[in-house]
N, C-alpha and C positions, 0 to 999 in steps of 0.2 A: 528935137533932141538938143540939147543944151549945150554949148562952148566947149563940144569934148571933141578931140583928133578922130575922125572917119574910119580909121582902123582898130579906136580900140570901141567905136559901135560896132562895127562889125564883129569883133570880138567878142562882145557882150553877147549880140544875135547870138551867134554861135555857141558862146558857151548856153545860153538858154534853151537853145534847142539841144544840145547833149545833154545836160541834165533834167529836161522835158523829159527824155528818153527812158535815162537812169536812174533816176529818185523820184517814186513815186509822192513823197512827201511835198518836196519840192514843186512837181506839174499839179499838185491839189493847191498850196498855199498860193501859187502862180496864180490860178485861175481865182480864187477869193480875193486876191489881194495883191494884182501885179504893181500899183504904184508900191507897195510895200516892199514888197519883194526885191526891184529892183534898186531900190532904194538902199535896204538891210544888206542887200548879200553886192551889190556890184558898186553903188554909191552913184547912182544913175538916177537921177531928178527929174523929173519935169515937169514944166513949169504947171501951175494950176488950173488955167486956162487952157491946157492942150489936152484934148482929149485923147485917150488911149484905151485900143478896141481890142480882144482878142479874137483873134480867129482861130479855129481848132480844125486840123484837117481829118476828115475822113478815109475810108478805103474807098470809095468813089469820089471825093471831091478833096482838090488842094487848093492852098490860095498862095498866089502871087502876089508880095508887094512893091513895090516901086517906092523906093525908099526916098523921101527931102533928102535933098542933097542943094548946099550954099555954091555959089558958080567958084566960089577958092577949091572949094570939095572937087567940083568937075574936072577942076583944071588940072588936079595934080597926078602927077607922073606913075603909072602903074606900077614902076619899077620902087617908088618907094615905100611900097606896101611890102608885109610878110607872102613869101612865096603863098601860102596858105590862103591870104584872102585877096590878091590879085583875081582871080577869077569874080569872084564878090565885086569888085570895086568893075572890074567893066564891063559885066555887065549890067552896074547902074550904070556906068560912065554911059554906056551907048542906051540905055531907054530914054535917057535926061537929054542926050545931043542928036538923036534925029527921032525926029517928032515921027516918019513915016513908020520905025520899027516900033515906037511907044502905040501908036495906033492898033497897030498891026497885032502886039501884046494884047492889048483892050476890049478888041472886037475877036482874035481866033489868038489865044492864049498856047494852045496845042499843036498848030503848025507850027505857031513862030518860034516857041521852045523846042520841037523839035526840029527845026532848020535851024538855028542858032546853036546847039549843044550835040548835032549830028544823032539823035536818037531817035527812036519811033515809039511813042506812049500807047498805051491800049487804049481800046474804042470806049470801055467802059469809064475810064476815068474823066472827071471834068475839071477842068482847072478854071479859076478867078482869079479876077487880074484887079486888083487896088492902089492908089494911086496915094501917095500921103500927101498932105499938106503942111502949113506950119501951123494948124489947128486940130490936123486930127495923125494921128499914128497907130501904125497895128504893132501886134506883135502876134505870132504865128504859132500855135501850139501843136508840134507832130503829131500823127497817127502814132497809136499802137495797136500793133495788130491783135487778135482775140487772145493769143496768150502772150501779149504784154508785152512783146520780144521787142528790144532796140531796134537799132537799125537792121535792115536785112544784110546779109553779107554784101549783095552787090551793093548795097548803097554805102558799105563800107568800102568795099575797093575802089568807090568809085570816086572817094574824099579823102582816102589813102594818100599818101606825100604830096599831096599838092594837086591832085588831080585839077582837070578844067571844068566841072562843076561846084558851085557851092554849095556848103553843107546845105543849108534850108533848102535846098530842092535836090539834094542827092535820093531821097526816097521815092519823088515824085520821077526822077530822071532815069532813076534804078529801074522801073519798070517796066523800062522797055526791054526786059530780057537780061539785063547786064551789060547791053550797048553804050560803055559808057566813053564812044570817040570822043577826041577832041575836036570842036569845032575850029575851023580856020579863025587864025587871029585873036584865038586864046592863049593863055600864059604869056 
């Protein structure tokens, strides 16, 4: 991602995945044409040489990304993010600074999320876990369920004022019933 402030990527994610949600127009043109898209509607570039993948989550399968992040990205202060996407920022902060929980992500994607974000995911679902680099980038297209519905409510309350999951994975988190504690050493 191109010379732009960590919070307003995060911002971008996020607004992409609310209107993934909410405008069906929009998650069609997304998937034909996301260099466009993001380009047209957010002013978000990149470079030509970087490839950029969509992943589209299921009702059995989501994907994790592990976002590039520059070690100035790493280093900066949780507290100078919007309450909103402090949760966002560490949990890249911590997959990028200890290699054992990055692992841990890679190989069992579903303990480690749910040890990390205090929840318990069903047996059915599976989650993937993707790593970016400075050549390749996802971006994540939410489920909709069979009648098309947003978010489910728990995944709304569970991103409600600040909550301690991120939006991109309030659906996937939401399913543990509506368990949506906070892990220690969140917010």
């Amino acid at each position: 991602m191109e010379t732009m402030p960590l919070s307003k990527k995060i911002d971008i994610f996020n607004q992409v995945n609310t209107l993934c949600r909410e405008d069906e127009e929009f998650r069609n043109d997304l998937k034909a044409n996301p260099r466009g898209v993001l380009t047209k509607r957010f002013g978000f570039q990149l470079k030509t040489n970087i490839e950029l993948l969509l992943l589209e989550d299921t009702e059995d399968l989501n994907h994790v990304v592990i976002h590039d992040m520059s070690q100035d990205e790493l280093n900066q202060n949780p507290e100078d993010f919007p309450a909103s996407q402090r949760t966002d920022f560490q949990f890249l902060q911590k997959t990028h600074s200890d290699p054992e929980f990055q692992q841990k992500l890679m190989k069992e994607p579903t303990p480690t999320l749910e040890d990390y974000f205090g929840v318990s995911l069903p047996k059915s679902l599976t989650l993937k876990t993707y790593i970016e680099n400075p050549n390749t980038q996802y971006l994540v297209i939410p489920h909709l369920d069979a009648n098309g519905d947003e978010l489910t409510d728990d995944a709304l309350e569970a991103v409600a004022g600040g909550s301690s999951i991120p939006l991109y994975l309030a659906d996937t988190l939401s399913k543990s019933c509506g368990n949506t504690t906070t892990a220690p050493g969140m917010l």
